[in-house]
C-alpha positions as YAML, in Angstrom:
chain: A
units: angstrom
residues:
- id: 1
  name: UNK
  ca: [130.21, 88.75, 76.12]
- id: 2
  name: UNK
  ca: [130.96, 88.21, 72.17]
- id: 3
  name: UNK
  ca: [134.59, 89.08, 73.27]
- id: 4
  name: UNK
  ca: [134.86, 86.36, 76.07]
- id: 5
  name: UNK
  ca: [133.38, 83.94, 73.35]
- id: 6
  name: UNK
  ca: [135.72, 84.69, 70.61]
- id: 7
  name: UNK
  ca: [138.46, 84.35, 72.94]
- id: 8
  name: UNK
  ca: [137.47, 81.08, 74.32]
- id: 9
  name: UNK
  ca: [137.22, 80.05, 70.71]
- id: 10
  name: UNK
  ca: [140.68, 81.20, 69.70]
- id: 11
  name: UNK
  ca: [141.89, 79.88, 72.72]
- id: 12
  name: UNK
  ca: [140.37, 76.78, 71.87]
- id: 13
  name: UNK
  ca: [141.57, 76.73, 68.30]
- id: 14
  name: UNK
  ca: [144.99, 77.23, 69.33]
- id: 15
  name: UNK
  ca: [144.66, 74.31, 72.23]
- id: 16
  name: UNK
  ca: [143.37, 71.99, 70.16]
- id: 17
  name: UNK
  ca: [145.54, 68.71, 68.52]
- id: 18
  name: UNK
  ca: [146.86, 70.61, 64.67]
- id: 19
  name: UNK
  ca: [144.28, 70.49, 62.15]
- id: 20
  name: UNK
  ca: [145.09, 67.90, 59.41]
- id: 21
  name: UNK
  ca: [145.09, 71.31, 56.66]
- id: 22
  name: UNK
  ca: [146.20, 74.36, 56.91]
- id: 23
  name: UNK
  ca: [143.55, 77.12, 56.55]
- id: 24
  name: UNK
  ca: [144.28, 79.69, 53.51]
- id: 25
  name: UNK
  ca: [145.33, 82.28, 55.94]
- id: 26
  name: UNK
  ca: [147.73, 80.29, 57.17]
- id: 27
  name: UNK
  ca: [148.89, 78.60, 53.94]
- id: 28
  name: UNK
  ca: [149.05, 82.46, 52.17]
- id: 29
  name: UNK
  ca: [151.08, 83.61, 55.52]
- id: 30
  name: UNK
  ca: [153.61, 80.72, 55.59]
- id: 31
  name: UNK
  ca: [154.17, 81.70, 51.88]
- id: 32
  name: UNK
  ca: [154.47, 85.44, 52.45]
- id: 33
  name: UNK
  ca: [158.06, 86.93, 51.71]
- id: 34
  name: UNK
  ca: [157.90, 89.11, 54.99]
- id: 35
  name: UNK
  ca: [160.29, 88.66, 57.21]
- id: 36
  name: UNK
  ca: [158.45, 88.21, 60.45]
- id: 37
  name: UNK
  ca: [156.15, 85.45, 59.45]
- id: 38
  name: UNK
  ca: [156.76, 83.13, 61.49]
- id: 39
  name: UNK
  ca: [154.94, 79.47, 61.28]
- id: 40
  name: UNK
  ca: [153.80, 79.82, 64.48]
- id: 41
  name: UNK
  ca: [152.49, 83.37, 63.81]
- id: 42
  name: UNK
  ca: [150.70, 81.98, 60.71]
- id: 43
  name: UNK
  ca: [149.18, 79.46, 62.52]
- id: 44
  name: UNK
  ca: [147.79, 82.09, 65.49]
- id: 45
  name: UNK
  ca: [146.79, 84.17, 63.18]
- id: 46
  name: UNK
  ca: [144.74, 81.61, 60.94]
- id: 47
  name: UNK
  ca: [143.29, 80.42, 64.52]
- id: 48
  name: UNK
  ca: [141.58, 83.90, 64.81]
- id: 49
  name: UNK
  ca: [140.82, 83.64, 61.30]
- id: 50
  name: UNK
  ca: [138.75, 80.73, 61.73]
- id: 51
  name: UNK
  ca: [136.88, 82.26, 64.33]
- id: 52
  name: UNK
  ca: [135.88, 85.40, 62.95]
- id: 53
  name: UNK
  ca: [135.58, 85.33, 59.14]
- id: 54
  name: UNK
  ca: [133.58, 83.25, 57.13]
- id: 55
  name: UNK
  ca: [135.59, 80.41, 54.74]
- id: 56
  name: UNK
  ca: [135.27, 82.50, 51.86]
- id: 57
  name: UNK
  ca: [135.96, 85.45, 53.38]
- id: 58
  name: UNK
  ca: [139.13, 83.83, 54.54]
- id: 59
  name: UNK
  ca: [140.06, 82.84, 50.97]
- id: 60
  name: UNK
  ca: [139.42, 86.57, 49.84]
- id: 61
  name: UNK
  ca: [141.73, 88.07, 52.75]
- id: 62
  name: UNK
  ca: [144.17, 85.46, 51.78]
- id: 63
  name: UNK
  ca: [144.66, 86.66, 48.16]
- id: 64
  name: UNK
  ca: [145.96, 90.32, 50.16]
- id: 65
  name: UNK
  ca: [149.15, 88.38, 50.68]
- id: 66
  name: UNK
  ca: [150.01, 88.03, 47.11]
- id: 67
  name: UNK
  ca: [148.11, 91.28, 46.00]
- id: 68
  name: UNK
  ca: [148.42, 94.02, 49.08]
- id: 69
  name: UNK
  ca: [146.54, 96.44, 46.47]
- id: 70
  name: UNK
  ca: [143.83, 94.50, 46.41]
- id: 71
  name: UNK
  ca: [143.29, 95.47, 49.90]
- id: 72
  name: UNK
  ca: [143.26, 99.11, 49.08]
- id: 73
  name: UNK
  ca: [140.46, 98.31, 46.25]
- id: 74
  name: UNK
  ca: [138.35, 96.81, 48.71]
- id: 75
  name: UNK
  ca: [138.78, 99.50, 51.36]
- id: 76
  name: UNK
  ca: [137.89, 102.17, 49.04]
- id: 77
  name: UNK
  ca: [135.05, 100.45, 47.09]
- id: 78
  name: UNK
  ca: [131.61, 101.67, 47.12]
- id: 79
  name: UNK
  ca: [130.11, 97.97, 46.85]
- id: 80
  name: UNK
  ca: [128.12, 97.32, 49.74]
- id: 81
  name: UNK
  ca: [129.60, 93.63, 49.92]
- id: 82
  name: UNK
  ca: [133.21, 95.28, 49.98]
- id: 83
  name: UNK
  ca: [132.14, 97.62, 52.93]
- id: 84
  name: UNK
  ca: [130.78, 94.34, 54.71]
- id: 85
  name: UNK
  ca: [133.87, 92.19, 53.97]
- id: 86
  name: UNK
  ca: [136.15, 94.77, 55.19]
- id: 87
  name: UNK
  ca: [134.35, 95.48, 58.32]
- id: 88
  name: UNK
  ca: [134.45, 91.70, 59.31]
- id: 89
  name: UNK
  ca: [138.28, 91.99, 57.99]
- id: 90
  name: UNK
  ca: [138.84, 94.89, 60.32]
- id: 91
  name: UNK
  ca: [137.43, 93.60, 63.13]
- id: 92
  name: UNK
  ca: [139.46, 90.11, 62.15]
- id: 93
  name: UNK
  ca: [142.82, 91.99, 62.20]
- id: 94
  name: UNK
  ca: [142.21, 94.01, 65.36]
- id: 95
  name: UNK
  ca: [141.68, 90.73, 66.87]
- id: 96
  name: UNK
  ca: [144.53, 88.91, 65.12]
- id: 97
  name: UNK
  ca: [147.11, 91.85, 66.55]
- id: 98
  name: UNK
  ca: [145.55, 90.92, 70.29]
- id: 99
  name: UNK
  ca: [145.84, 87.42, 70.18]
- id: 100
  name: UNK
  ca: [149.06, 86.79, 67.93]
- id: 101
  name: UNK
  ca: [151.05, 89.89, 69.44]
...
């Protein structure tokens, strides 16, 4: 049932008229040096973004564009607020590689 929701959400998201701002997913993406970012796979992937990870979490998985180490620090720390953030981040890129593939 969660999984129906979410996708009616991200389908939603993605439906819907452009948002006035970009989200900091999006923005980080679109300023990414990899080659396969694409706007429109920036924008997808900020959709799913929206929908499962809080706004500050967003801004925190946004600084992994800039800083891919900082990942690695996160996934590795013993902080119980890292272990949460990168379970919701987890279950945000599983869900990002569905939609956006």
């Amino acid at each position: 049932m969660k999984r129906i929701l979410m996708s009616a959400a991200l389908a939603t998201a993605m439906l819907s008229p452009a948002v006035a701002t970009a989200g900091p997913i999006e923005n980080a993406c679109n300023r990414s040096d990899r080659s396969q970012s694409t706007r429109s796979l920036c924008r997808c992937i900020d959709a799913v973004a929206r929908t499962t990870l809080t706004r500050s979490e967003q801004r925190r998985a946004a600084r992994f564009f800039n800083d891919p180490d900082e990942a690695q620090r996160v996934r590795v720390s013993s902080r119980r607020r890292d272990a949460e953030f990168w379970e919701n981040y987890s279950a945000f890129g599983a869900e990002a590689e569905r939609a956006c593939s």
